[in-house]
Jmol script that loads the backbone (N, CA, C; Angstrom):
load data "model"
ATOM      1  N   UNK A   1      -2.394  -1.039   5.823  1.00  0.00           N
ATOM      2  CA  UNK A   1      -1.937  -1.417   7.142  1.00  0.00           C
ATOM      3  C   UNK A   1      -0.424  -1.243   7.171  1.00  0.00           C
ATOM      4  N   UNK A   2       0.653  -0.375   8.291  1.00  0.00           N
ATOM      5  CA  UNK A   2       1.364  -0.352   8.401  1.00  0.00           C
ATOM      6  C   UNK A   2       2.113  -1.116   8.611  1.00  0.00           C
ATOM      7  N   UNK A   3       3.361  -1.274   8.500  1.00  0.00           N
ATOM      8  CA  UNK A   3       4.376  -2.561   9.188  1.00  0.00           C
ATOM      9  C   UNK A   3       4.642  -2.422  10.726  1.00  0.00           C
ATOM     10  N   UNK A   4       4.277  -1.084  11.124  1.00  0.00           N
ATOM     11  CA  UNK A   4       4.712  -0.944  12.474  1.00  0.00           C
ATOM     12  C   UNK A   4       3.440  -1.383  13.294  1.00  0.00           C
ATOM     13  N   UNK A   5       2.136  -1.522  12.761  1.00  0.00           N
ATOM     14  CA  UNK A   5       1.005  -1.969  13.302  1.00  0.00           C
ATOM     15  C   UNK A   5       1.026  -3.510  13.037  1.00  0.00           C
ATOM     16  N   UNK A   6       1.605  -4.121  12.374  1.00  0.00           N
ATOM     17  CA  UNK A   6       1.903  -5.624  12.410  1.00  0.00           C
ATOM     18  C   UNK A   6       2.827  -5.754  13.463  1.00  0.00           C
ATOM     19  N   UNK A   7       3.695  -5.217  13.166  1.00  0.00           N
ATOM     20  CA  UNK A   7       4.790  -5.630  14.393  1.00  0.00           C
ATOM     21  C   UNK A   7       4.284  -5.383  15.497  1.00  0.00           C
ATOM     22  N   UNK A   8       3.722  -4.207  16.265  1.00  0.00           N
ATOM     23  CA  UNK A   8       2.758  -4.110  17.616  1.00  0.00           C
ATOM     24  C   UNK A   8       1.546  -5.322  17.545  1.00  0.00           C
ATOM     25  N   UNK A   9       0.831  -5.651  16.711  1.00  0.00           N
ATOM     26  CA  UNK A   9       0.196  -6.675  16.743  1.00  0.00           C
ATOM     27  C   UNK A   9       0.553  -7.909  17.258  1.00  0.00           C
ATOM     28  N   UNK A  10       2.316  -8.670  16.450  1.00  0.00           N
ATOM     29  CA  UNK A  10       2.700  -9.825  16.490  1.00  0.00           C
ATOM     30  C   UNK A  10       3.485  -9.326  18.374  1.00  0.00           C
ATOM     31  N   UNK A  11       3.882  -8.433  18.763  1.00  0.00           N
ATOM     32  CA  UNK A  11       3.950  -8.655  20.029  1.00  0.00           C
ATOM     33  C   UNK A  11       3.130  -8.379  20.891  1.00  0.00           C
ATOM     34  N   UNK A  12       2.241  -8.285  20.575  1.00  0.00           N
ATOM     35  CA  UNK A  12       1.035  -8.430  21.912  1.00  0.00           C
ATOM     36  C   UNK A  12       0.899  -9.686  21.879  1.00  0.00           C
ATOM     37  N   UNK A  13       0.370 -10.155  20.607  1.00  0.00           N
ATOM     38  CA  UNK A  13       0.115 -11.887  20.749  1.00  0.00           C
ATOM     39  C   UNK A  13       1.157 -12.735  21.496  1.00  0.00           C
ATOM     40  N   UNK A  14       2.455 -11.984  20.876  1.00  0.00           N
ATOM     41  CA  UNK A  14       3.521 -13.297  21.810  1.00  0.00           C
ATOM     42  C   UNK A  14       3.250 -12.968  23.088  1.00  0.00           C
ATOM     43  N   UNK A  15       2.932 -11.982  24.283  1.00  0.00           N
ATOM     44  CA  UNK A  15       2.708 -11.919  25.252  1.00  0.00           C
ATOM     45  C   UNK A  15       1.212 -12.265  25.885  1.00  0.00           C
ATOM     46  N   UNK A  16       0.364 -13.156  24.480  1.00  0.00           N
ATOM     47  CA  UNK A  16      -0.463 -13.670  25.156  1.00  0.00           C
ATOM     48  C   UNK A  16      -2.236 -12.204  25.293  1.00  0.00           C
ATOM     49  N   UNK A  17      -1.825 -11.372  24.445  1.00  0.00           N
ATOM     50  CA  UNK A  17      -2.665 -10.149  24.757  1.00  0.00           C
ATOM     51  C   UNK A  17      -3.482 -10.202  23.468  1.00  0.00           C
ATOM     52  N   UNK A  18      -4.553 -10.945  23.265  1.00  0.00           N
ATOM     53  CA  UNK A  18      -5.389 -11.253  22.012  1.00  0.00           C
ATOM     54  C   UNK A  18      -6.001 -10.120  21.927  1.00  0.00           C
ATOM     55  N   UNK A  19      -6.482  -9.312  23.082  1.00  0.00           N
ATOM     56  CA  UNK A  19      -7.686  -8.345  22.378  1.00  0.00           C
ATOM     57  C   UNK A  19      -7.231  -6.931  22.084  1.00  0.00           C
ATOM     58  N   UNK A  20      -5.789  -6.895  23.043  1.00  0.00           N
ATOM     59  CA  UNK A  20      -5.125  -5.884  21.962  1.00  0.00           C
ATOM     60  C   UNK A  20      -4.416  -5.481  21.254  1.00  0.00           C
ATOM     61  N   UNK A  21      -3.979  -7.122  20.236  1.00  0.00           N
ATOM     62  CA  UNK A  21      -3.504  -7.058  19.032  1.00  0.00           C
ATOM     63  C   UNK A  21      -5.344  -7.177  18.329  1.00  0.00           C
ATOM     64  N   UNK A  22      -6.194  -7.463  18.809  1.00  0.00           N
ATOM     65  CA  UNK A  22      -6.819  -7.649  17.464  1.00  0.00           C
ATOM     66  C   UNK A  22      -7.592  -5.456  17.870  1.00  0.00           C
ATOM     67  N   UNK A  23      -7.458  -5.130  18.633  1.00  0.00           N
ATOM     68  CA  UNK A  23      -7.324  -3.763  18.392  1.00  0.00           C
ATOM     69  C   UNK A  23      -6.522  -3.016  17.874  1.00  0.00           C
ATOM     70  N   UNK A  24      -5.322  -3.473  17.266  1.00  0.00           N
ATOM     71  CA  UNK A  24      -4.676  -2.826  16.682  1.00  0.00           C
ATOM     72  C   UNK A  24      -4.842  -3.283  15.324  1.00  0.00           C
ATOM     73  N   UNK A  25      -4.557  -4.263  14.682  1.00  0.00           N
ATOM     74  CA  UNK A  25      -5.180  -4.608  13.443  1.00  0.00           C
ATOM     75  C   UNK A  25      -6.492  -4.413  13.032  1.00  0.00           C
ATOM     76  N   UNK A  26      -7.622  -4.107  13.946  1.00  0.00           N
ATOM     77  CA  UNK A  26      -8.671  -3.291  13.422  1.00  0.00           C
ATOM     78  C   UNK A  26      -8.576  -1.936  13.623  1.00  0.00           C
ATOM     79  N   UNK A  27      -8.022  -1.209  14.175  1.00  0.00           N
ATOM     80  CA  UNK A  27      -7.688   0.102  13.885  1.00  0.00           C
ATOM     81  C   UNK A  27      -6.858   0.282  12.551  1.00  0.00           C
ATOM     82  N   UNK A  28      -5.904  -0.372  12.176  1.00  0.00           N
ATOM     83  CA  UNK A  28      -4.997  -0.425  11.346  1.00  0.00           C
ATOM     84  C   UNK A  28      -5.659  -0.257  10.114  1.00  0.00           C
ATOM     85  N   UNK A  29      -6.954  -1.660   9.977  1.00  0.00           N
ATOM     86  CA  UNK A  29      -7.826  -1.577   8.896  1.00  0.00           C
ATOM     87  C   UNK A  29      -8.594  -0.610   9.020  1.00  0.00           C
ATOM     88  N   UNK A  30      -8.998   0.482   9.588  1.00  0.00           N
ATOM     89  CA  UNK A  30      -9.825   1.469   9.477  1.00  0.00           C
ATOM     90  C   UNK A  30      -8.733   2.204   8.912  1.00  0.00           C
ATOM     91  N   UNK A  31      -7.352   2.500   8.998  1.00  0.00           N
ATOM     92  CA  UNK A  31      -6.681   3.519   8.430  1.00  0.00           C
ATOM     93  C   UNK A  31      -6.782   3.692   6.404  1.00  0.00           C
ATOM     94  N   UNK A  32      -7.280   2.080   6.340  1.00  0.00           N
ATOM     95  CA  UNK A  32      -7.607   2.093   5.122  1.00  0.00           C
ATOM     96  C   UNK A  32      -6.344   2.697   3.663  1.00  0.00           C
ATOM     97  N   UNK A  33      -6.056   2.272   2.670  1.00  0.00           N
ATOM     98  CA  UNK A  33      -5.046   2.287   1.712  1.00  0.00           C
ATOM     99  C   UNK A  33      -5.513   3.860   1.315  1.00  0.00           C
ATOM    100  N   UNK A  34      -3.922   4.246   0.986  1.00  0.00           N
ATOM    101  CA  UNK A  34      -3.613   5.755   0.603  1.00  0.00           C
ATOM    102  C   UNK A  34      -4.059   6.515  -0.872  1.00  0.00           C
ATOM    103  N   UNK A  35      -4.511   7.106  -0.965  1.00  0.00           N
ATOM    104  CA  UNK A  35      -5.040   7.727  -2.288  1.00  0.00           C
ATOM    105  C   UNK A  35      -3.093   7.732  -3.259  1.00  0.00           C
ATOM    106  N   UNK A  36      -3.662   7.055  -4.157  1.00  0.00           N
ATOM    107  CA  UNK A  36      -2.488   7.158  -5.115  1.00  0.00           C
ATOM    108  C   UNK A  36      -2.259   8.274  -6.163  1.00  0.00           C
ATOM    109  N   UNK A  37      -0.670   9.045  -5.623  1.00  0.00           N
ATOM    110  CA  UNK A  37      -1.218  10.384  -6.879  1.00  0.00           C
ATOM    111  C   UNK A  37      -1.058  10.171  -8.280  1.00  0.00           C
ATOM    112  N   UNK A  38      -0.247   9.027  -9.022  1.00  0.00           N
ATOM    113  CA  UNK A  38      -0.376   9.100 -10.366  1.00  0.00           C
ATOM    114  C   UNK A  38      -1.192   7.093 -10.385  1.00  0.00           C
ATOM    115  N   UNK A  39      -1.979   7.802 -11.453  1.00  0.00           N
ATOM    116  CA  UNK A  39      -2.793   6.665 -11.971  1.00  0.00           C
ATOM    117  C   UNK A  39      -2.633   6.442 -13.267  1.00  0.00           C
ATOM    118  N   UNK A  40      -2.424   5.266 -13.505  1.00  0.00           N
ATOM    119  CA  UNK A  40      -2.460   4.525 -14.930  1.00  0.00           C
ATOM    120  C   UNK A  40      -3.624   5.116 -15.945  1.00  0.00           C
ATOM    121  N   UNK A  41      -3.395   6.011 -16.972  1.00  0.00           N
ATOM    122  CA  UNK A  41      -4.962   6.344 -18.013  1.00  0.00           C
ATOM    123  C   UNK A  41      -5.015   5.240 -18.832  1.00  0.00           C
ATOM    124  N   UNK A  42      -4.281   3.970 -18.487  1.00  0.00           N
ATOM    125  CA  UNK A  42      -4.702   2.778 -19.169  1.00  0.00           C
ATOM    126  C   UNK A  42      -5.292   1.636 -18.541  1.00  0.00           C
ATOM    127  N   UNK A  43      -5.130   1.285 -17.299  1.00  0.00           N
ATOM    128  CA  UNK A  43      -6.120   0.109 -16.556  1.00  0.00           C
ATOM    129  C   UNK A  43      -6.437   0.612 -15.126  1.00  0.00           C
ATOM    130  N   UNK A  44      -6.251   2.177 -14.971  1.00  0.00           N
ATOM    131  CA  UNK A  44      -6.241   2.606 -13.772  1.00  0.00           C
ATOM    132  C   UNK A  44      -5.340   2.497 -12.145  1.00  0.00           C
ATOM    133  N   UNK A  45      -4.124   1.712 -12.578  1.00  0.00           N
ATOM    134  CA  UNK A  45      -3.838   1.180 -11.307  1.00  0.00           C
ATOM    135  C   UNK A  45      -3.125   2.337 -10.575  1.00  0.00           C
ATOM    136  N   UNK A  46      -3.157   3.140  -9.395  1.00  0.00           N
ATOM    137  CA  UNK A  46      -2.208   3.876  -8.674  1.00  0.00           C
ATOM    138  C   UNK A  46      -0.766   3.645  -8.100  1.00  0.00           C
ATOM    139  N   UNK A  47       0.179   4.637  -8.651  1.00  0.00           N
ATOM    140  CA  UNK A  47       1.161   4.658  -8.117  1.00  0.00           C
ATOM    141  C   UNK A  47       1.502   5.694  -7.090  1.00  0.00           C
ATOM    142  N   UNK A  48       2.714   5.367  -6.082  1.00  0.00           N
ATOM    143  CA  UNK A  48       3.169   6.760  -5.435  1.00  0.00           C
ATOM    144  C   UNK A  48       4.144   7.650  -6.016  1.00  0.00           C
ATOM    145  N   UNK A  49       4.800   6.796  -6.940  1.00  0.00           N
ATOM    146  CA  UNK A  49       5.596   8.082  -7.789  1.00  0.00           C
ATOM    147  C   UNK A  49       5.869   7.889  -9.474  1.00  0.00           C
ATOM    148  N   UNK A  50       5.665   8.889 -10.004  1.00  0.00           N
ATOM    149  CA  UNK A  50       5.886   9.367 -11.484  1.00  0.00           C
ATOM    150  C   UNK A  50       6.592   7.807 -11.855  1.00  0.00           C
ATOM    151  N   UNK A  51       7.760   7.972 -11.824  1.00  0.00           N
ATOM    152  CA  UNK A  51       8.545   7.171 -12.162  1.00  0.00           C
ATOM    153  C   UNK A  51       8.146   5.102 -12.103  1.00  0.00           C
ATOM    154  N   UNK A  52       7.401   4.873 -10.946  1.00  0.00           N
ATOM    155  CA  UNK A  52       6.617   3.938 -11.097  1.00  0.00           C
ATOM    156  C   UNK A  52       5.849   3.679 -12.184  1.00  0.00           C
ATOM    157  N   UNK A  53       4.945   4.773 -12.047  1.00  0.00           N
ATOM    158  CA  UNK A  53       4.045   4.668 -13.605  1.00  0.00           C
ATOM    159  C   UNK A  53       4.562   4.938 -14.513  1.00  0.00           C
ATOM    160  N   UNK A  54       5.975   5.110 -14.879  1.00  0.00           N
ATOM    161  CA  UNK A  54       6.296   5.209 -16.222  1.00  0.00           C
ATOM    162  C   UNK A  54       6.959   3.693 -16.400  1.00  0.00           C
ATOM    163  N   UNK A  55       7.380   3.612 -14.869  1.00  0.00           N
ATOM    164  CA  UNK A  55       7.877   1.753 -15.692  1.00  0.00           C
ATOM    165  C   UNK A  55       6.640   0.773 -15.917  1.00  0.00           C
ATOM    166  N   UNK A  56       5.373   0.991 -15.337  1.00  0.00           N
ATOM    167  CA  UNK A  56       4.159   0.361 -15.260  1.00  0.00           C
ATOM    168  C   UNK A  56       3.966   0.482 -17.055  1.00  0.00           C
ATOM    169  N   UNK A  57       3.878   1.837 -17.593  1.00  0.00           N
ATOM    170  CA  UNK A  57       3.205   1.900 -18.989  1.00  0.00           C
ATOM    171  C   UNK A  57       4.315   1.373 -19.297  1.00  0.00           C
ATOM    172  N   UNK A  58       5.781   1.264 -19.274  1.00  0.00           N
ATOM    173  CA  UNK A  58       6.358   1.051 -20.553  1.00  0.00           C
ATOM    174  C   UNK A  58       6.541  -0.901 -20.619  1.00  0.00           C
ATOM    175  N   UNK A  59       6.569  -1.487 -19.250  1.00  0.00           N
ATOM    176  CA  UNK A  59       6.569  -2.519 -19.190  1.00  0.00           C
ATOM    177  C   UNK A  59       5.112  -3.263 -19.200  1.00  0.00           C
ATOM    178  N   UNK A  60       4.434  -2.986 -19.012  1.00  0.00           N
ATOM    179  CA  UNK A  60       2.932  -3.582 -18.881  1.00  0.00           C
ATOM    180  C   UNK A  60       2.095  -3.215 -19.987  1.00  0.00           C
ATOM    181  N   UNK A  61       2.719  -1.698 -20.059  1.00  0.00           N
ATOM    182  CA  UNK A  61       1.154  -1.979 -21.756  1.00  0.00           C
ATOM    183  C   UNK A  61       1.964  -1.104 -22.946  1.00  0.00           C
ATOM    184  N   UNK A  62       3.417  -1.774 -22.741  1.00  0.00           N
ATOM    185  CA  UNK A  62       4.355  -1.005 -24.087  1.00  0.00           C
ATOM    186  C   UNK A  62       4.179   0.424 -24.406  1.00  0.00           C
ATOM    187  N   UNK A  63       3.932   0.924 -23.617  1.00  0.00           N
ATOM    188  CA  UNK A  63       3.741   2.946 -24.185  1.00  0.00           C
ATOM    189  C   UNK A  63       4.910   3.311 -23.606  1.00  0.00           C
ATOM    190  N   UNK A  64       5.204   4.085 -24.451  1.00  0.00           N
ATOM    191  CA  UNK A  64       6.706   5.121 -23.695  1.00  0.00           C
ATOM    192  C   UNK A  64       6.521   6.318 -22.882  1.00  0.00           C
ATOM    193  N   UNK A  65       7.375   6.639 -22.307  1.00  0.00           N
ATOM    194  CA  UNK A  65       6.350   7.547 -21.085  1.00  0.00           C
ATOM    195  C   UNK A  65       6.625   8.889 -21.789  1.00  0.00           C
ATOM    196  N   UNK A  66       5.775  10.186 -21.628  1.00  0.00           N
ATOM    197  CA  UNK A  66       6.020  11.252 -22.339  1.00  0.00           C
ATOM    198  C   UNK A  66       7.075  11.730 -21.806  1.00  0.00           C
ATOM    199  N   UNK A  67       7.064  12.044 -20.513  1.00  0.00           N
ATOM    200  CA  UNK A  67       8.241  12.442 -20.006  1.00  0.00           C
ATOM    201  C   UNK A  67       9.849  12.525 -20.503  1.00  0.00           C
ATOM    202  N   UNK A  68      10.111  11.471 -20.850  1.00  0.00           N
ATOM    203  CA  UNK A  68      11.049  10.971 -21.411  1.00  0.00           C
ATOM    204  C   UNK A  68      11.579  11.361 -22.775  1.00  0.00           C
TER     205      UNK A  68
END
end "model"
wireframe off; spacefill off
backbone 0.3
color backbone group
């Protein structure tokens, strides 16, 4: 879910417009979370960039990243 679909959400509600903030937060949830391109080959978790998952392995399961 985007931040810009929260924020359209939280102002419909302040103007009192329930059914189309809760149309936008169910659209929002149909957009559903982004395929992550690098994944952990140790507990699987997805990142969006290289560099994430190298601080993920070196801080979370002590491996040094090859890269490096």
């Amino acid at each position: 879910m985007s931040r810009l679909a929260l924020v359209a959400a939280l102002e419909a509600l302040e103007v009192g417009d329930v059914s189309h903030a809760t149309e936008i937060l169910l659209g929002a949830l149909e957009d559903g979370p982004t395929a992550r391109a690098c994944r952990c080959p140790v507990c699987g978790l997805g990142f969006e960039w290289p560099g994430l998952l190298d601080h993920h392995l070196r801080f979370s399961h002590d491996v040094e990243s090859e890269a490096a």
